[in-house]
DRENNU-366842 format. One record per residue (C-alpha): residue number from 1; y, z, x. Coordinates in Angstrom, 1 decimal. Layout:
# residues N
  num       v       w       u
  NUM       Y       Z       X
...
This chain:
# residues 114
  num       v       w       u
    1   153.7    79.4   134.2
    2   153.4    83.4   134.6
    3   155.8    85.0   136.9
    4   153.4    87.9   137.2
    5   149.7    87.6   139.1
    6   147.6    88.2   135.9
    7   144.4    90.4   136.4
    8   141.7    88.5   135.4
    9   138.2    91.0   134.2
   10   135.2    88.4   134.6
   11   133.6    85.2   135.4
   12   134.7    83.7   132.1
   13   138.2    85.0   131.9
   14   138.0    83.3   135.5
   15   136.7    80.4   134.5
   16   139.2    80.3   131.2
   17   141.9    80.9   133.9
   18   141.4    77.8   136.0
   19   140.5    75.6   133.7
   20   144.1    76.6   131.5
   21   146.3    75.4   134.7
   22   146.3    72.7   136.9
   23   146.8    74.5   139.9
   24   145.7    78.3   140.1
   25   145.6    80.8   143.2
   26   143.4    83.3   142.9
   27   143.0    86.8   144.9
   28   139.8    87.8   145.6
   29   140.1    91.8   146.2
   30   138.2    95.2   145.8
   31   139.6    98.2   144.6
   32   139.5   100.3   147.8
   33   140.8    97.1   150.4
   34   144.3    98.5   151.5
   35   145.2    95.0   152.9
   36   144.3    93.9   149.0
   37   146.7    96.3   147.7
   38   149.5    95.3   149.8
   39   148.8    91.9   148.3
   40   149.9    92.2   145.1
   41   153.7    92.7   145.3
   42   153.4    89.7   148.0
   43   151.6    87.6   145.2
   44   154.3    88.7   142.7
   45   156.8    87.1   144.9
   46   154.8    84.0   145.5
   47   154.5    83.1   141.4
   48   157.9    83.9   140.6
   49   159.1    81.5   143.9
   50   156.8    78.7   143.0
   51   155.1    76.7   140.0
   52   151.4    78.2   141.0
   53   150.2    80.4   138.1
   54   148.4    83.7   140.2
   55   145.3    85.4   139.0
   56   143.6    88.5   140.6
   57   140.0    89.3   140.3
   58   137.6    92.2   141.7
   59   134.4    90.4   142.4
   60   132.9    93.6   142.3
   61   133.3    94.0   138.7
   62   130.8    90.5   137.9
   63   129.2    90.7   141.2
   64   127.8    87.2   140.5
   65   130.6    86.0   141.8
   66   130.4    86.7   145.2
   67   127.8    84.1   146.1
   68   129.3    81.6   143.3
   69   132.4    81.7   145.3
   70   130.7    82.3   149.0
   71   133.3    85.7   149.0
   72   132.9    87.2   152.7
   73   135.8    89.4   152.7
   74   138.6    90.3   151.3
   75   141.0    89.8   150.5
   76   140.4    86.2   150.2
   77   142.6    83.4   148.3
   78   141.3    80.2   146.8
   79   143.2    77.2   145.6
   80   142.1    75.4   142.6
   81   143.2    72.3   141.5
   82   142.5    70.7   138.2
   83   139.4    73.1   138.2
   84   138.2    72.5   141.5
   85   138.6    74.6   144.6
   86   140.7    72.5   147.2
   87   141.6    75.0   149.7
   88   141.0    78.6   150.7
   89   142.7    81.6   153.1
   90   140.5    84.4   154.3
   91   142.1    86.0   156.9
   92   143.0    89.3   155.9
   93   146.7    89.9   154.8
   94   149.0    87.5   154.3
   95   153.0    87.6   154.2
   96   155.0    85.9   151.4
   97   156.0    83.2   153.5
   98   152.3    82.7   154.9
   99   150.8    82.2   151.0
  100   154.1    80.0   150.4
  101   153.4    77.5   153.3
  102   149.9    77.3   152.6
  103   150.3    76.5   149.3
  104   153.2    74.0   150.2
  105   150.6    72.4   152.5
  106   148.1    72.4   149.7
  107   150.1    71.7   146.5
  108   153.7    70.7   147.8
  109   154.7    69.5   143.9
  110   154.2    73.2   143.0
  111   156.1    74.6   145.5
  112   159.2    72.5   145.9
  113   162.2    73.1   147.7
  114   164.7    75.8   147.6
């Protein structure tokens, strides 16, 4: 487990990233989105509160991407479990607490109780 949200450069390095931890969250953000921005320091919080290991990725940079993961806007977070994709939150920016619930609803055994 990282405490960090690790920035992730590609489709492989994405793919190498998922498939490394059974359960990933991973930001979905441009480099000129504000609301992505203030995401990070929130994600930060997130992966040093819980057991989910955080990646970051500008689909902009393998633009394939966008339609492999049916990215509409940003920022957008998916959920992966054991490599597959079991939840997702598009709805612009989210607080610490709103990312922490949703993965408590999604992957309580990661989250635990404090």
């Amino acid at each position: 487990m990282t405490t960090t949200p690790r920035r992730l450069e590609g489709g492989s390095e994405l793919d190498d990233f998922i498939a490394s931890h059974d359960v990933a969250l991973v930001e979905f953000y441009t480099s000129g989105c504000t609301l992505c921005q203030a995401m990070e320091p929130v994600l930060g919080n997130v992966a040093r509160a819980t057991a989910v290991d955080i990646g970051m990725i500008n689909p902009g940079n393998d633009i394939e991407l966008v339609d492999r993961f049916d990215i509409r806007s940003v920022p957008t977070l998916i959920l992966f479990e054991d490599g597959s994709e079991i939840a997702r939150l598009a709805e612009g920016f989210q607080g610490g607490d709103a990312v922490t619930d949703f993965l408590a609803t999604h992957v309580p055994t990661a989250v635990g109780s404090s």
